[in-house]
C-alpha positions, 0 to 999 in steps of 0.5 A, a space after each residue: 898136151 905134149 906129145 911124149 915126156 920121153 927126152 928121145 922121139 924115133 921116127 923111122 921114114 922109108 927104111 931109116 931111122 930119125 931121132 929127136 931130142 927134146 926138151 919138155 922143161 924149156 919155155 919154147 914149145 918148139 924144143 918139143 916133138 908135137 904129134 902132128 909133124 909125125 902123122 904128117 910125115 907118115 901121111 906122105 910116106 904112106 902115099 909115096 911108097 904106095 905100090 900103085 900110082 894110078 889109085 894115088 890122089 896125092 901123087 901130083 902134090 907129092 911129086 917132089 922133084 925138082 921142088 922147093 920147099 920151106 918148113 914153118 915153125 920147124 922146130 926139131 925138125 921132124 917134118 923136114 927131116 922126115 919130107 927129105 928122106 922121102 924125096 925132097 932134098 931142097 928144104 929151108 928149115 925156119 923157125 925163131 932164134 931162141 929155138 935154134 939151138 935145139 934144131 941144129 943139134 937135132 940136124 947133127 944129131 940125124 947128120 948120119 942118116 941125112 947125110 948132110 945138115 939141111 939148110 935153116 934160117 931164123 924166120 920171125 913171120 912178121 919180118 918181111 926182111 927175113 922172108 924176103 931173104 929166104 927167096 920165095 915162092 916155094 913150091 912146097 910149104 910145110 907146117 905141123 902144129 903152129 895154130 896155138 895163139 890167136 896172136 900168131 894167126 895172122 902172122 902165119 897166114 901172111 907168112 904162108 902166102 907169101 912163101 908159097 907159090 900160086 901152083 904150089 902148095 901148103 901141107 898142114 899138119 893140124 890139131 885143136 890148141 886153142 878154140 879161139 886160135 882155131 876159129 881165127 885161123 879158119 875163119 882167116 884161112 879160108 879167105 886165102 886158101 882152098 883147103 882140103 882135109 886128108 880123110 883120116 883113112 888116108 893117113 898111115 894106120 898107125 899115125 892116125 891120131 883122132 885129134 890130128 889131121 892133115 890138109 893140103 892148101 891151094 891159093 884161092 886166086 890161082 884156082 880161079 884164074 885156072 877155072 876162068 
């Protein structure tokens, strides 16, 4: 289920205002502003404009400075977009050709606020040519409504380890699309990363959805180095 049939999305992250058109009619469902992208991006303000820094157990994670960062399966933008305005001003925004289109006139059209047009790059996740070209590892991986198909399970997993660094981390911007795409992925997840779910009384009360959740993924090798 699409978030909103409405063509135009508002999404206001510290103090300034993102807008997003989309295109429910297109055959790409990257055209098309998915919940998850914004409880993500909420989450994150929520936390990094907290008034104490003490009580903050997202404080390390979300210490954007001087981080790299990619964006899987960007789509419109939305939480890329939303992650820069917070901090993080080194951002790839990824996504496949036929969705490209949407995504840069999305960047101009926020061109105002941003204050520049962010990096993207076409990134297929079974290209290793294109991967490779993105210089990974980063510190900071993003994606939000990407589990839909079983076919693409795989490909995202490979993508996700091999863009991020073994200190770095995954935010998962996360909701049921498929049952058999979600078993897959969990299943194959699990093996790679130590997941963590966002307790849903830690996302920003008015982006608490009940069907979508955020969770912060650290490689499982570089915790057991750390741990020997």
């Amino acid at each position: 289920m699409r978030f909103t049939d409405s063509p135009v999305i508002d999404l206001t992250v510290n103090g300034a205002k993102l807008s997003f058109h989309q295109d429910n009619g297109s055959m790409h469902v990257g055209t098309t502003v998915w919940p998850c992208s914004l409880v993500l991006v909420k989450f994150a303000e929520r936390w990094l404009t907290s008034a104490s820094t003490t009580d903050n157990p997202y404080a390390t994670l979300l210490d954007f400075h001087n981080k790299r960062a990619v964006e899987l399966g960007t789509g419109c933008g939305v939480a890329a977009m939303g992650f820069y305005l917070l901090g993080l001003k080194e951002v790839v925004l990824t996504d496949i050709a036929p969705v490209m289109p949407a995504l840069k006139h999305n960047l101009k059209r926020n061109k105002p606020v941003l204050g520049k047009m962010l990096k993207t790059a076409q990134l297929h996740w079974t290209n290793s040519d294109q991967i490779k070209a993105l210089k990974p590892p980063f510190d900071i991986v993003i994606a939000a409504d990407v589990v839909y198909i079983e076919e693409s399970v795989g490909p995202l997993l490979a993508a996700m380890e091999a863009m991020v660094s073994d200190t770095g981390v995954v935010f998962l911007g996360y909701q049921v699309r498929s049952p058999e795409a979600h078993l897959l992925f969990w299943e194959q997840c699990n093996r790679i990363f130590d997941v963590e779910k966002v307790p849903h009384e830690h996302l920003h009360p008015e982006y608490a959805y009940e069907e979508s959740d955020v969770c912060q993924m650290l490689k499982i090798a570089m915790l057991l180095v750390c741990a020997a």
